[in-house]
VMD Tcl script that draws the C-alpha trace (Angstrom):
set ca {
  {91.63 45.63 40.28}
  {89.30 44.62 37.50}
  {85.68 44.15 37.98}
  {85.41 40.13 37.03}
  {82.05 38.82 36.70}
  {80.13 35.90 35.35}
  {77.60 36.73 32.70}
  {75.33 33.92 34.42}
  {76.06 36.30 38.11}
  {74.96 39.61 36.64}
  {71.29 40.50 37.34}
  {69.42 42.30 34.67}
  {66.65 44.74 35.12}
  {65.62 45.95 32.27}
  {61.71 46.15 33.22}
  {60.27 48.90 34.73}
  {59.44 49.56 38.64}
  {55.79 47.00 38.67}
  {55.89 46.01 34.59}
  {55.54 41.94 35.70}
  {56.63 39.39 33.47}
  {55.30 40.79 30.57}
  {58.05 44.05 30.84}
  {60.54 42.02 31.36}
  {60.25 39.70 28.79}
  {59.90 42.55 26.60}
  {63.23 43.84 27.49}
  {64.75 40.85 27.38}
  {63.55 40.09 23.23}
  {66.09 42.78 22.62}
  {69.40 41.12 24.12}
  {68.49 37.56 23.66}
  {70.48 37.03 20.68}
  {73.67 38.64 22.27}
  {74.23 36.69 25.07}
  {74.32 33.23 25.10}
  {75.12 30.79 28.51}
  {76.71 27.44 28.21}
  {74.18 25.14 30.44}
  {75.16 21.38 31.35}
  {72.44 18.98 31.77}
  {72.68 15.49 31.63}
  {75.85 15.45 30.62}
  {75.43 17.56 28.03}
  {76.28 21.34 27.52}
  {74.21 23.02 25.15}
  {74.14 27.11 25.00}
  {71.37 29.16 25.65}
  {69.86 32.29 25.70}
  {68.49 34.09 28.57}
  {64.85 33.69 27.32}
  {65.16 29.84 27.05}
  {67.16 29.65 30.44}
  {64.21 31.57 32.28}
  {61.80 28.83 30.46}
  {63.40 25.99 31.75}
  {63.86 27.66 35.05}
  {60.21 27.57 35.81}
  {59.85 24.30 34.28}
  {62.28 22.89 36.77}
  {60.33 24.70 39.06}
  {57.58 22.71 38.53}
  {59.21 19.37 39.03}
  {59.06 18.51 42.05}
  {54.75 19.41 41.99}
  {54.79 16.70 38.89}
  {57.03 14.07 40.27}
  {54.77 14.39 43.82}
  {51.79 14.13 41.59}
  {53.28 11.17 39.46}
  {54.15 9.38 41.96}
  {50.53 9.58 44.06}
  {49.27 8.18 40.89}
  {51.67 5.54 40.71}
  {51.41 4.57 44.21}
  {47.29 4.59 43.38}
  {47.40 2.11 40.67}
  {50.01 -0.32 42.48}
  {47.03 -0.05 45.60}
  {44.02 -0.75 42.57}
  {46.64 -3.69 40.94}
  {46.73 -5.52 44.60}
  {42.73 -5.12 45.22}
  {42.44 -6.43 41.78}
  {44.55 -9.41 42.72}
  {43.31 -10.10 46.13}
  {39.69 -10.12 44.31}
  {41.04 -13.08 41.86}
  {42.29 -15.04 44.70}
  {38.92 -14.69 46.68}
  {36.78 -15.36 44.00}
  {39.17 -17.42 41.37}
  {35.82 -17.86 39.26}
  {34.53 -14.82 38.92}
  {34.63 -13.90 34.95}
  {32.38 -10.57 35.08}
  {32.16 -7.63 37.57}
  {28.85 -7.12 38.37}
  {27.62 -3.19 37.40}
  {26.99 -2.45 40.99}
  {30.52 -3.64 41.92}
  {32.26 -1.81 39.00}
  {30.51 1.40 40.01}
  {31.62 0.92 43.94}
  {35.28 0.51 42.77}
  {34.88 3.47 40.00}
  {33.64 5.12 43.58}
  {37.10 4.79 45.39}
  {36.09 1.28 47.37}
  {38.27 -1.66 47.08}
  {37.33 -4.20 44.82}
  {37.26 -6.89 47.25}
  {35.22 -5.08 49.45}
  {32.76 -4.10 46.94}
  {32.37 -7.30 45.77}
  {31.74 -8.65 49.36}
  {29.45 -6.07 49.52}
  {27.67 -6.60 46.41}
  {27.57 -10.90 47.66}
  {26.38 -9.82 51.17}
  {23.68 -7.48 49.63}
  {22.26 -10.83 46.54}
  {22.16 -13.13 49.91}
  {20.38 -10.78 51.96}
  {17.50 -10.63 49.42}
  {17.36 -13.71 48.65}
  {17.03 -14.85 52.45}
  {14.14 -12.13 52.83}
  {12.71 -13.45 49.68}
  {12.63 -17.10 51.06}
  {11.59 -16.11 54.33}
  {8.69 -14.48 52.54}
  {7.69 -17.27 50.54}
  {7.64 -19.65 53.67}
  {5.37 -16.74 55.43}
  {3.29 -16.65 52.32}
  {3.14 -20.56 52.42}
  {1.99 -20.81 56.29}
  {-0.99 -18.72 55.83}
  {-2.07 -19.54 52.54}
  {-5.31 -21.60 52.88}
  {-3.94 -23.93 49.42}
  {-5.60 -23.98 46.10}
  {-8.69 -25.62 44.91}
  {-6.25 -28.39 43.13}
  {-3.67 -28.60 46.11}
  {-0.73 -29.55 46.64}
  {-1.51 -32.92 46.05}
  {-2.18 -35.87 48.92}
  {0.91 -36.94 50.33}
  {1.50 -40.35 51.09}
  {-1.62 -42.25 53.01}
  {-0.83 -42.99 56.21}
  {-2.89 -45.96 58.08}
  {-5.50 -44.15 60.13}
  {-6.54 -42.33 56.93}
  {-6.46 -45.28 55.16}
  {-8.67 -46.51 57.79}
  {-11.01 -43.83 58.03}
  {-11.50 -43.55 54.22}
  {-12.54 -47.42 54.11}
  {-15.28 -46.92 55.70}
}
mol new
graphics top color blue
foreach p $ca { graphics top sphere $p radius 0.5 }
foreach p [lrange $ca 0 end-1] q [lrange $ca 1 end] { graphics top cylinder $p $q radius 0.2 }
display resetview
């Protein structure tokens, strides 16, 4: 019986006992233009040597780590296109993102929350800035010109007669 075996079967080791890649490369550049392996992909067969078909082995390799990676990033913008969108519903006026809200969202937050955020934060200060000025107001003694008299009521009307 004959010894039948597919060139694409038949291992090669031409490298030396703990030579790496580089060794076995090496070996390879020698025999690259002798043999040559019909490949199909995508319909297509093209033929190859053993030096391209080890290239596109470890590319294919790879795949799966770039699709998983693509496809995070993917799912990442279609979760920053609905925040967007949720944001323009909420606030259908707003023309400008505030720096403050651009950073948050450059930060990882949503943008509807950071905008909330940013809102909640303006009407915070300007309740504690109000409540101030009424403090201020209540134990402020008035200035030398005043406020101005109010409307005369009848007892000082009275009382000033005389």
């Amino acid at each position: 019986m004959t010894d039948q075996t597919n060139p694409a079967e038949e291992m090669l080791d031409t490298a030396p006992e703990g030579a790496g890649d580089a060794g076995f490369e090496e070996g390879l550049s020698g025999r690259e233009d002798e043999r040559r392996y019909t490949v199909k992909y995508n319909g297509q067969e093209m033929e190859m040597g053993l030096h391209d078909l080890i290239t596109n082995a470890q590319k294919g390799m790879n795949y799966d780590h770039v699709k998983g990676e693509r496809d995070a990033l993917r799912a990442r913008l279609a979760g920053e296109e609905d925040g967007f969108a949720a944001l323009a519903r909420a606030y259908p006026d707003l023309q400008k993102l505030p720096e403050a809200v651009a950073q948050a969202i450059a930060g990882g937050e949503e943008p509807l929350a950071a905008y909330r955020a940013y809102e909640n934060q303006m009407l915070r200060d300007e309740l504690a800035r109000t409540r101030q000025e009424n403090r201020n107001r209540a134990l402020s003694l008035g200035s030398v010109s005043g406020e101005g008299a109010g409307e005369a009521d009848d007892f000082l009307s009275g009382f000033d007669s005389i």
